[in-house]
C-alpha positions in Angstrom: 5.0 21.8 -9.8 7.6 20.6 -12.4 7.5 17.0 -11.9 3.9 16.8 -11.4 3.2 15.7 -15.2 5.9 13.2 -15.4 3.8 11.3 -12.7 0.7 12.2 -14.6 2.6 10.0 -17.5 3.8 6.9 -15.4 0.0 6.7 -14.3 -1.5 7.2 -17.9 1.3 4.4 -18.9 0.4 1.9 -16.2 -3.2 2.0 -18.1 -2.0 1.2 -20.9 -0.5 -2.1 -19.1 -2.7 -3.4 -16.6 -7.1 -3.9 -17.6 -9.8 -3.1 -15.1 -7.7 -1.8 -11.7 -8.1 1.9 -12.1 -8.4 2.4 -8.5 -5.1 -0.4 -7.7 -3.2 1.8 -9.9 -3.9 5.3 -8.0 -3.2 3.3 -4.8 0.0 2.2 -6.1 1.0 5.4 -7.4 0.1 7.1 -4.1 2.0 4.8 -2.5 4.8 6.2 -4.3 4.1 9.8 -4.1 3.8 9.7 0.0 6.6 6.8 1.0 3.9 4.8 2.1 3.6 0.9 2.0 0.3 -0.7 0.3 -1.3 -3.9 1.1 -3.4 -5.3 -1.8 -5.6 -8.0 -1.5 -7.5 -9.9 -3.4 -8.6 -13.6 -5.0 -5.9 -14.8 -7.4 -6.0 -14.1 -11.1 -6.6 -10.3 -10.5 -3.4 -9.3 -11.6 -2.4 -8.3 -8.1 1.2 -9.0 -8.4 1.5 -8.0 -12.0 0.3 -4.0 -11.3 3.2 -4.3 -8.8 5.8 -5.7 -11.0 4.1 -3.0 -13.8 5.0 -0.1 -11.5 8.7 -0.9 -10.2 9.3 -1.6 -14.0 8.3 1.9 -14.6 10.8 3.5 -12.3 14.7 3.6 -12.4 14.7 1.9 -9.0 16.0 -1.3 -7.3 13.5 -4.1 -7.4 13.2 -7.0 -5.7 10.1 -9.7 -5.2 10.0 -11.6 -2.2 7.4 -14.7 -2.0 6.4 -15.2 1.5 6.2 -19.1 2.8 6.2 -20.4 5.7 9.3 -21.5 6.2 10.6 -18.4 5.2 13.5 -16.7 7.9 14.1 -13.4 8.9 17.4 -13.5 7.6 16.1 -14.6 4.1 15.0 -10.4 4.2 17.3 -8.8 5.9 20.6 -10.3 5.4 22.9 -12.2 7.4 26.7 -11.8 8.6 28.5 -14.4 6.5 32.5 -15.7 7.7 35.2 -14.5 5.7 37.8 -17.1 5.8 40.2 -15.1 4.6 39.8 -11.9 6.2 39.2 -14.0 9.4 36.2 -11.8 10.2 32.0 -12.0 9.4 30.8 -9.5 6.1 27.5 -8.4 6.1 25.6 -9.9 3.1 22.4 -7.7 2.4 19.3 -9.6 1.7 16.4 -9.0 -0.8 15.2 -6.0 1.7 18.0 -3.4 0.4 16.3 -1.9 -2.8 14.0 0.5 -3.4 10.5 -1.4 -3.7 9.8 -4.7 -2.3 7.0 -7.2 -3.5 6.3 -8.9 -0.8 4.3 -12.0 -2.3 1.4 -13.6 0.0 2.6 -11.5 2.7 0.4 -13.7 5.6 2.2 -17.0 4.9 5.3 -15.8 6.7 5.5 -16.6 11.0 5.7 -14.3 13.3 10.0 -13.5 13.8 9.7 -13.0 9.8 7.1 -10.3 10.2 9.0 -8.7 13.4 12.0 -8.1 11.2 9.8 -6.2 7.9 8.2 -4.2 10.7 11.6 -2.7 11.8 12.3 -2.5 7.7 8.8 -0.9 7.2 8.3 1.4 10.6 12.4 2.5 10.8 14.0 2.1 7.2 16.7 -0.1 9.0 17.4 -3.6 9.6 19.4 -4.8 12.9 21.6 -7.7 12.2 24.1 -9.1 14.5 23.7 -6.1 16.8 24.4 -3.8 14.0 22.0 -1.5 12.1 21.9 -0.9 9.0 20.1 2.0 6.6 17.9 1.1 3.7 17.0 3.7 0.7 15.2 6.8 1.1 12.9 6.1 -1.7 11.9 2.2 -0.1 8.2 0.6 0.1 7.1 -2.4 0.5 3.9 -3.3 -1.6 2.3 -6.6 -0.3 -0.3 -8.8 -1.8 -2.4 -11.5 0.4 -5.4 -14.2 -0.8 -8.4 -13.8 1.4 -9.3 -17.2 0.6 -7.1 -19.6 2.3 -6.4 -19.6 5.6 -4.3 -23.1 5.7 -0.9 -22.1 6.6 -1.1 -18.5 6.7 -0.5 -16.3 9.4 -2.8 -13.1 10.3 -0.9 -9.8 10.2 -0.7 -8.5 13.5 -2.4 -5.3 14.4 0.8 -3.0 14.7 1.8 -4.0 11.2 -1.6 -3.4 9.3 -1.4 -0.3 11.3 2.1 0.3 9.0 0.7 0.4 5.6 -0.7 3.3 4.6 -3.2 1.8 2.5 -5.1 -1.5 2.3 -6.8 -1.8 -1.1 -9.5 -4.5 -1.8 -9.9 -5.7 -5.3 -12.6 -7.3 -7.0 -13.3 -9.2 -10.4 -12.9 -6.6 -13.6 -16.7 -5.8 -15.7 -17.3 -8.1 -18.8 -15.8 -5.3 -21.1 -12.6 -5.1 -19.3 -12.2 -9.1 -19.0 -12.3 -9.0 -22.8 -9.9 -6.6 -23.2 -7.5 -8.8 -20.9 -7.9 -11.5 -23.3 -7.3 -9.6 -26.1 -4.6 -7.8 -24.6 -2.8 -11.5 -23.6 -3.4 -12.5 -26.8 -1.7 -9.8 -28.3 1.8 -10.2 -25.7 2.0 -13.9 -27.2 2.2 -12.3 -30.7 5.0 -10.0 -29.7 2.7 -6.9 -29.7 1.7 -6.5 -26.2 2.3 -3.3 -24.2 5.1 -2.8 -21.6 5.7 1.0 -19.9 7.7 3.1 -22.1 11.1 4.4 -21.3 10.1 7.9 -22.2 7.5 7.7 -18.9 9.9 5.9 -17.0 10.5 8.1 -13.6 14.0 8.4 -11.6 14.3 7.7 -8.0 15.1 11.5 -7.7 12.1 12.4 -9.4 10.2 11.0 -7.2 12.0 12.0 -4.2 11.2 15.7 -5.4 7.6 14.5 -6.1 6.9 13.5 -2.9 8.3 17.3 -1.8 5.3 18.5 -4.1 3.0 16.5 -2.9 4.1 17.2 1.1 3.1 20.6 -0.4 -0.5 20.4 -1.6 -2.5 22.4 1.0 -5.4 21.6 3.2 -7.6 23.9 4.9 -8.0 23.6 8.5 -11.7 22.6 7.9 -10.9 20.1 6.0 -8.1 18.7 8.6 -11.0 19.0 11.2 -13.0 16.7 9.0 -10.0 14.2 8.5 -9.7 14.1 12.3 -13.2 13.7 13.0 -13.5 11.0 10.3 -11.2 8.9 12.3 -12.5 9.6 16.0 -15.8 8.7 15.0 -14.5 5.3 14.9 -13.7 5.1 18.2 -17.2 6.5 19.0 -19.8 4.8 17.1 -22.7 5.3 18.8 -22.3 9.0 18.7 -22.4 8.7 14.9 -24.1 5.4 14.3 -26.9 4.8 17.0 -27.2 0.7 18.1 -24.1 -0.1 16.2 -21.9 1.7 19.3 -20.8 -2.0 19.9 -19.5 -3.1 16.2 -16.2 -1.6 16.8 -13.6 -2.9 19.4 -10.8 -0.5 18.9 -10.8 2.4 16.4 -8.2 3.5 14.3 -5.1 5.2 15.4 -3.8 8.4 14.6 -1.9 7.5 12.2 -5.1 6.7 10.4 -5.6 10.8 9.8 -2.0 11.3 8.9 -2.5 8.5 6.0 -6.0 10.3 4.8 -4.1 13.9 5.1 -1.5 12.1 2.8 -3.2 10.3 0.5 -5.9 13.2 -0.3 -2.7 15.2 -0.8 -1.2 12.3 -3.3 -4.9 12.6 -5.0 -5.6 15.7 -5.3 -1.2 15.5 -7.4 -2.5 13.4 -9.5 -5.8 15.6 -10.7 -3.5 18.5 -11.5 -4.3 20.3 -8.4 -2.3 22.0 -5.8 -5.1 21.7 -2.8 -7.2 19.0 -1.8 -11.1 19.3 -2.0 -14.0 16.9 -0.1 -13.9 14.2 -2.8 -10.1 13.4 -2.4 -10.6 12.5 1.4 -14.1 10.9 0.4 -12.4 8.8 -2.1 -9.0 7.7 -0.1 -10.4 7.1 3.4 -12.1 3.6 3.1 -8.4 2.3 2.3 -6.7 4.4 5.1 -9.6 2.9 7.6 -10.3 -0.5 6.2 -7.2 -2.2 8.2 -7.5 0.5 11.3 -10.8 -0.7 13.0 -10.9 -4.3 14.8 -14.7 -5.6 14.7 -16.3 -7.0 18.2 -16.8 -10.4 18.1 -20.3 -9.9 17.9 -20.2 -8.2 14.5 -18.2 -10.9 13.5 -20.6 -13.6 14.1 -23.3 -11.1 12.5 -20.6 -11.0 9.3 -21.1 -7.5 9.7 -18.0 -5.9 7.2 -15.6 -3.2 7.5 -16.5 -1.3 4.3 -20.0 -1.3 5.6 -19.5 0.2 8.5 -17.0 2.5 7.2 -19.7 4.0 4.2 -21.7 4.4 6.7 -19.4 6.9 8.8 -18.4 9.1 5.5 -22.4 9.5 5.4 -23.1 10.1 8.9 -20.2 12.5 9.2 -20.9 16.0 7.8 -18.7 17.0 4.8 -17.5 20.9 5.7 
């Protein structure tokens, strides 16, 4: 695989950057590697935003961050038909959604005709304007952040675009050891010495086109495609797997829930210098592929019964092949 090491590089040169997000940084990259969009969320101050930034810096790509608020319009993203006075007929003026990777900033503060026009951008690659549609890159991907904490003029993604994103990764505070680091490492950037990614591990959009051919290429065994498939229908029948807890799930995930495991195990297994994924790549992927997939009962709501509880308890239940 002849590009697989200059991904190995990007990801060795995004640790160099960001302290204490190991597993935000795999994510990210995965994202990447399979053309899939990645919801990050998180309290504020976790550097969120900044791994996001970190990464589209590392690439030879269009850029472009978006912060979501509430007033916010759709044609704010996509682009609106503007009057030529002189040519006595309306341009097209793209909007902020035509470049390769979008930062979409506090994605759940934008209403709902905003989020129906990134969900054509996100499920189709196109944007509709004025009756007309229009292509965006191969290579785009949105990566949105959102604050679990306030709920005051925010707006809950709807199912069918959590069901989008390939991966929704949960971030926590870094250990004591990295913390420090981050302070030293801040101190260091006001100095002038801090660390940005090199242009020697800087990537090309083609690069990663033909990395993401590679990675469409890492094999699975068929039992191991039985086990992704039987990951995800066990959420959609919990008792079978679970006994008394039957009822903590309303609906499970969707299909596309085993083609984002399939993908992201492949993107994993890339990134450990392997051609083929083993046990522990699906193991390690599939909370993040489920996590936005299952919609709790309303009685496991009211018993604050979590996600990532329920969904440990499925990778132990189920048997690894």
């Amino acid at each position: 695989m002849p590009h697989q090491r200059q991904i190995i590089a990007l990801r060795s040169c995004l640790d160099r950057v960001i302290v204490g997000q190991p597993r935000l940084l795999d994510r990210l990259v995965t994202g990447l590697l399979t053309g899939g969009h990645i919801l990050v969320e998180g309290l504020p101050g976790l550097a969120k935003t900044t791994a996001v930034k970190t990464l589209a810096e590392s690439v030879h790509a269009g850029f472009q961050r978006i912060q979501f608020t509430p007033d916010l319009l759709p044609g704010d993203l996509t682009g609106t038909d503007i009057y030529n006075p002189d040519a006595h007929h309306f341009e097209f003026r793209p909007g902020p959604l035509f470049h390769e990777i979008v930062l979409a900033d506090e994605i759940n503060r934008a209403p709902a005709k905003v989020q129906s026009a990134l969900l054509e951008a996100m499920q189709e690659h196109q944007v509709t304007v004025g009756g007309t549609t229009h292509g965006l890159p191969e290579l785009f991907m949105v990566m949105a952040t959102q604050n679990p904490l306030e709920q005051a003029g925010t707006y809950p993604l709807p199912e069918a675009q959590l069901d989008r994103f390939l991966l929704h990764v949960v971030i926590d505070y870094p250990s004591a050891a990295e913390e420090l680091a981050i302070l030293q490492r801040n101190r260091a950037g006001l100095r002038g010495e801090g660390g940005t990614p090199s242009e020697a591990a800087r990537v090309t959009v083609a690069t990663l086109l033909a990395a993401r051919e590679e990675v469409a290429r890492i094999h699975i065994d068929e039992p191991l495609e039985r086990y992704i498939v039987e990951l995800v229908t066990a959420t959609r029948d919990l008792e079978r797997y679970l006994p008394g807890r039957g009822g903590a799930v309303e609906v499970g995930a969707s299909p596309r829930a085993a083609l984002a495991i399939a993908q992201s195990a492949s993107a994993t297994a890339y990134l450990r210098e392997r051609d083929y994924v083993v046990p522990d790549d699906i193991l390690e992927v599939a909370p993040d592929c489920l996590r936005h997939r299952l919609i709790l009962a309303m009685g496991a709501r009211l018993e604050r019964v979590g996600r990532d509880e329920l969904i440990a308890a499925l990778l132990d239940a189920v048997p690894v092949p």
